[in-house]
C-alpha positions in Angstrom: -42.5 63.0 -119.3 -43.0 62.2 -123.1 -45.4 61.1 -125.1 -43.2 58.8 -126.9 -44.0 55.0 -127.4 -40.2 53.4 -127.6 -40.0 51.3 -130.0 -39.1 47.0 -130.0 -35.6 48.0 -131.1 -35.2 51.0 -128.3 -36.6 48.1 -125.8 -34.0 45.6 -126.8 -34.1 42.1 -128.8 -35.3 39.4 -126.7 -33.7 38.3 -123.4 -32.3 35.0 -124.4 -33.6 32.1 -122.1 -32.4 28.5 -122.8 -34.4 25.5 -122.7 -33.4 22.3 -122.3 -33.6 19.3 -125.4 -33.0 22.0 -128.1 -30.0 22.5 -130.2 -27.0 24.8 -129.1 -27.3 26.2 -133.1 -29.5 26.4 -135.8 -28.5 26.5 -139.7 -31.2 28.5 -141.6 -31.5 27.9 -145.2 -32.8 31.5 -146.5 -35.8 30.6 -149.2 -36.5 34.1 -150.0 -34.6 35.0 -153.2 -36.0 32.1 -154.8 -39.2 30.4 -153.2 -40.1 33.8 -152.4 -39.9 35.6 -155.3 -41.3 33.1 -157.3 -44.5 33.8 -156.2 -44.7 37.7 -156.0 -47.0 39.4 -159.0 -44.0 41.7 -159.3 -40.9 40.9 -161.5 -38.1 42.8 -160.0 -35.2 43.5 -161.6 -31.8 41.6 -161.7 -30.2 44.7 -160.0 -32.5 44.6 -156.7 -32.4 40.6 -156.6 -28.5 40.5 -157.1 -28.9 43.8 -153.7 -31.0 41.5 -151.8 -28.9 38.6 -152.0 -25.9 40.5 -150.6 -27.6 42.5 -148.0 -29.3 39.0 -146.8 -25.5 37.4 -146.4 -24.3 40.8 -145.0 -27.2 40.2 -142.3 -25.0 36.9 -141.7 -27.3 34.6 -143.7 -24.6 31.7 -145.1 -26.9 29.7 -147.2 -29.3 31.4 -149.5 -31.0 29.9 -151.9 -30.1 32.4 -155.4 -32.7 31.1 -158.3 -34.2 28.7 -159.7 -33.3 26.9 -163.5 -36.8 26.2 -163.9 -37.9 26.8 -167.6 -38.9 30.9 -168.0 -42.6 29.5 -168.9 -43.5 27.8 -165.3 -41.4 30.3 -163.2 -41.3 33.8 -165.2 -40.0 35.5 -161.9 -36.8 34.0 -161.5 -36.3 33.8 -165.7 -33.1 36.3 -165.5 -31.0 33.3 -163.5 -28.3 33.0 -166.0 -27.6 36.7 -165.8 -28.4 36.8 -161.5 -26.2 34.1 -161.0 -23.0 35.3 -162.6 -23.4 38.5 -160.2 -23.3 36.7 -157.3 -19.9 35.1 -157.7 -17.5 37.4 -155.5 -20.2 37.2 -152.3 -18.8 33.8 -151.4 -15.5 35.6 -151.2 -16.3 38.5 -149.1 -18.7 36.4 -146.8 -16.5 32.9 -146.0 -18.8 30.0 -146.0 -22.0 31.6 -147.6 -23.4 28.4 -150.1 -25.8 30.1 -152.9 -28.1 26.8 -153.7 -30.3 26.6 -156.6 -33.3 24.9 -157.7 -32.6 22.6 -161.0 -35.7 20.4 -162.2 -33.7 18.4 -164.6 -30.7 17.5 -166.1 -31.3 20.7 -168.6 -31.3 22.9 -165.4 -28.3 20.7 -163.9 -26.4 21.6 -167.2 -27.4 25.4 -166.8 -26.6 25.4 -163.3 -22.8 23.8 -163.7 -22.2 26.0 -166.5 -22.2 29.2 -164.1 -20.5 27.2 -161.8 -23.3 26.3 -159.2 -22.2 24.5 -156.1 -24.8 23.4 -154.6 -28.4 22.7 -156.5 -31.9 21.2 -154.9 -34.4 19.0 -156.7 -38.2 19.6 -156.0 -40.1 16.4 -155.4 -43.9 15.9 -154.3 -44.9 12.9 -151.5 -48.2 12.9 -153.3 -49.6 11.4 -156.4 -51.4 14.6 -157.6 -49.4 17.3 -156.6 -46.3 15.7 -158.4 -48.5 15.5 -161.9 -49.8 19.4 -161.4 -46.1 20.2 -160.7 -43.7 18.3 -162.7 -46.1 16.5 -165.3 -45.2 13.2 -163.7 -46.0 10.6 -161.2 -44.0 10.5 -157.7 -42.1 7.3 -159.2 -41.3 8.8 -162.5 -40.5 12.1 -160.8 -38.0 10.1 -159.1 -36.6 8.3 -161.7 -36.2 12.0 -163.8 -34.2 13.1 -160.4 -31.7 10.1 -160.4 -29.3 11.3 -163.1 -29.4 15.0 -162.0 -28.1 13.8 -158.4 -25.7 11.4 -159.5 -23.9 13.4 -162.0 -24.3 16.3 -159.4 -22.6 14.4 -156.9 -20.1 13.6 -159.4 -19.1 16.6 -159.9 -18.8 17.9 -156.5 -22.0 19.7 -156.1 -24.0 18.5 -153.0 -27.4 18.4 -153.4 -30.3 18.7 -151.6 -33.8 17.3 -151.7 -36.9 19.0 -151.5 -40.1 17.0 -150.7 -43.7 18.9 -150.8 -46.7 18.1 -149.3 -45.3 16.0 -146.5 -48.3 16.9 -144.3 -51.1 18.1 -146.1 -52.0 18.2 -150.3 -55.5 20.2 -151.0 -56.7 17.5 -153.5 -55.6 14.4 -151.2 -56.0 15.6 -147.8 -53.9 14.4 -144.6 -50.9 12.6 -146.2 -49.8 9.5 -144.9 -46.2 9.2 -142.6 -45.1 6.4 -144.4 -45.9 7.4 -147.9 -44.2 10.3 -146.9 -41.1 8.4 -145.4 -40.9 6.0 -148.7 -40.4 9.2 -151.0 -37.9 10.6 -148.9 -35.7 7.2 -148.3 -35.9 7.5 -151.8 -34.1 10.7 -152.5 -31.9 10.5 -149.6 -30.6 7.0 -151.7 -30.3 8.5 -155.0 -27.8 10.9 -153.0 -28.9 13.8 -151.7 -27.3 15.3 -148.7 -30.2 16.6 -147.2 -33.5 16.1 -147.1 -36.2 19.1 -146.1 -39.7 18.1 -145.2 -42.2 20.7 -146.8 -45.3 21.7 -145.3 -46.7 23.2 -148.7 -50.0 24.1 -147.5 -49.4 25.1 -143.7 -52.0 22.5 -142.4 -49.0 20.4 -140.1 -49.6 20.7 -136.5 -47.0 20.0 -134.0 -48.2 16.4 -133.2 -47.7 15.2 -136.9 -44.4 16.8 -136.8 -43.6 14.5 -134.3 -45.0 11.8 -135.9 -43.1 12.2 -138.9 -39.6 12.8 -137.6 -40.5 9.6 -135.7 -41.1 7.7 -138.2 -37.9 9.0 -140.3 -35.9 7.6 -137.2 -37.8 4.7 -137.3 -36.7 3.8 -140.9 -32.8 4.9 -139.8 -32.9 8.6 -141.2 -31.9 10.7 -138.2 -32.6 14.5 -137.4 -28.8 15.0 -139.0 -30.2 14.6 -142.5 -33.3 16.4 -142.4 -34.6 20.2 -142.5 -37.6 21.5 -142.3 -39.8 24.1 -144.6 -43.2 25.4 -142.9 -45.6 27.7 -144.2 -47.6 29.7 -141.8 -51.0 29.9 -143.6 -52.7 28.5 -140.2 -50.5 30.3 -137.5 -48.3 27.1 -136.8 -45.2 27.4 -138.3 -43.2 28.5 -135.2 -45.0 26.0 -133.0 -44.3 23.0 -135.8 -40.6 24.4 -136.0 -40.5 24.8 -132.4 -41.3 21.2 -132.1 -38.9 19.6 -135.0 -36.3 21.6 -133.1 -37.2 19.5 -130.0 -37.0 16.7 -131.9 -33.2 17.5 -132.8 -33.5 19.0 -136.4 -31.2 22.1 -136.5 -31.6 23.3 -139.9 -34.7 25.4 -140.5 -35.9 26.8 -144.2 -37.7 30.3 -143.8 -37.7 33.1 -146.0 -36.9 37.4 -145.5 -40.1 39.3 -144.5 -42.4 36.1 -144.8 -41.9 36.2 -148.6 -43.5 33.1 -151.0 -46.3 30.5 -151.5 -46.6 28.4 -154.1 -47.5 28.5 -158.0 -49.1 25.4 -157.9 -50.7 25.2 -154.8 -53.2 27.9 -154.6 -54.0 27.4 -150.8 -50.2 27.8 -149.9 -49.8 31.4 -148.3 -46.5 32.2 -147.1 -43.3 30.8 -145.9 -42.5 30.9 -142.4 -40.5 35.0 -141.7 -36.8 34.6 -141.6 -37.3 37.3 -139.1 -40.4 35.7 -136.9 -38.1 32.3 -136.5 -35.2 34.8 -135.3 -36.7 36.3 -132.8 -38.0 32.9 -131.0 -34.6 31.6 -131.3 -33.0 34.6 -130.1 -35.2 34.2 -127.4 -34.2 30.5 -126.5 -30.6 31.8 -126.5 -29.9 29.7 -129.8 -27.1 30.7 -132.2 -27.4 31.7 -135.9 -25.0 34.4 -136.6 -27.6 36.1 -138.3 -28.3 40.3 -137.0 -31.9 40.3 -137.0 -32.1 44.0 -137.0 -30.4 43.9 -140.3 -32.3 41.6 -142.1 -35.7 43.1 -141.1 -34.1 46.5 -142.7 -33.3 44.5 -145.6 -37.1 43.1 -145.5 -38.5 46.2 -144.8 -36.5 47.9 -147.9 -37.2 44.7 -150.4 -41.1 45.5 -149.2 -41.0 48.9 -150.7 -39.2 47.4 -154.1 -42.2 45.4 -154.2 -44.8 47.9 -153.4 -46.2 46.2 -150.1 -45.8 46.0 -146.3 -43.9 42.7 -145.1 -46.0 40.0 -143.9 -43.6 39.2 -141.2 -45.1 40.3 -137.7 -41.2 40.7 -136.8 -40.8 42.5 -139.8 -43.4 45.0 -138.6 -42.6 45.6 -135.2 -38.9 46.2 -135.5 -39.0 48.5 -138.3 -42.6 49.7 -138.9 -45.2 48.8 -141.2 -44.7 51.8 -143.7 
């Protein structure tokens, strides 16, 4: 007899189980470099961001989203791009397929971002009126109109590009946001050229009927699961329920972010992103593919959390590895 409580990792991951109506494989776009760190009090230095990016892709993680080219003043975490970037540039070769996005806000980020030789960039848009002049200074139409240059001379040049677009279900000044207000903003990017569009849950107040709802009304307007991914934050518990349920709906790419990292500057209410690790372990569980080790990237969460000088918010996180 002993005493000893095994552990989740001496029990085993979880025994996968498939259900029907969900997708064989699941792309997730890994946040945490950038949306997560964004947010943190603590400016870490270029060394342990370059470190996390590399242990994140040697966890299998193929997209990662690197940094931002956000002016220093707005994002002061991420203001070391130009020298984080340049570090990165032999990953793609060890790790075959790995895409290192970045965020550009304009065509001065664009022009910073193809300098280093960026491949793939993201523009931040806002499907509300006041969320869009608290975070770019503009209205959702001339927010739009600031984007259209960046993604055409993106495209241009060979650089896909993806849309971001915030407050798709809830904005704290506006309340519930409407479907097709929502729907018109992202038409919008997807015609100016972006590849893909991901629908952002800024806040975390989505439930999984709206999620429905929306992606139903995407179809509705001809813009299939195919072109869509989806970003949930987890401030009210649902983020694995409202993923759960755009999986269902046949979205297979899924934004989330190592050890639960990330909020948002401008949105106060925001709390985290949903745990690279939590979203693991449920698809692990549903016997969905992701060539991601989940045991190594909760190490890698666990050893970013004591760079930053706090436990992980990921529940995952927590069990796998401890709390310590």
């Amino acid at each position: 007899m002993t005493d000893h409580e095994p552990t989740v990792l001496e029990l085993g991951l979880p025994a996968p189980v498939r259900s029907d109506g969900l997708p064989a494989r699941v792309r997730i776009h890994e946040v945490g470099p950038r949306d997560g760190l964004q947010n943190e009090s603590v400016a870490l230095p270029v060394e342990v961001k370059a470190e996390f990016i590399a242990r994140l892709a040697g966890a299998g993680l193929r997209t990662i989203e690197a940094t931002s080219f956000v002016h220093p003043k707005w994002v002061p975490q991420l203001a070391d791009a130009e020298e984080l970037f340049p570090r990165l540039a032999g990953l793609p070769g060890e790790y075959p397929g790995l895409r290192l996005p970045v965020l550009v806000p304009n065509e001065r980020g664009l022009d910073r971002a193809l300098a280093l030789g960026a491949t793939d960039i993201a523009v931040f848009a806002s499907a509300t009126q006041t969320f869009a002049q608290r975070n770019l200074n503009r209205s959702v139409a001339e927010s739009l109109e600031m984007f259209a240059p960046v993604v055409r001379r993106a495209t241009e040049a060979g650089v896909a590009v993806r849309g971001y677009l915030s407050m798709c279900f809830g904005d704290p000044w506006e309340g519930p946001v409407p479907t097709d207000q929502v729907v018109a903003v992202g038409q919008a990017l997807l015609e100016q050229g972006c590849t893909e569009l991901s629908l952002g849950d800024t806040i975390g107040t989505g439930t999984p009927g709206q999620v429905e709802a929306l992606l139903a009304a995407f179809a509705g307007a001809g813009i299939g699961p195919e072109l869509l991914a989806v970003h949930f934050h987890d401030t009210y518990g649902q983020a694995l329920a409202n993923t759960l349920t755009a999986l269902r709906c046949g979205v297979s790419v899924v934004d989330a972010s190592a050890g639960g990292l990330g909020g948002c500057p401008y949105a106060k209410s925001a709390t985290g992103n949903l745990a690279t690790e939590d979203l693991l372990w449920m698809l692990q569980g549903l016997g969905i593919e992701t060539g991601v080790d989940l045991a190594a990237l909760a190490a890698t969460s666990q050893w970013l959390a004591g760079r930053l000088g706090r436990p992980s918010p990921s529940r995952a996180v927590r069990a796998l590895v401890g709390s310590g």
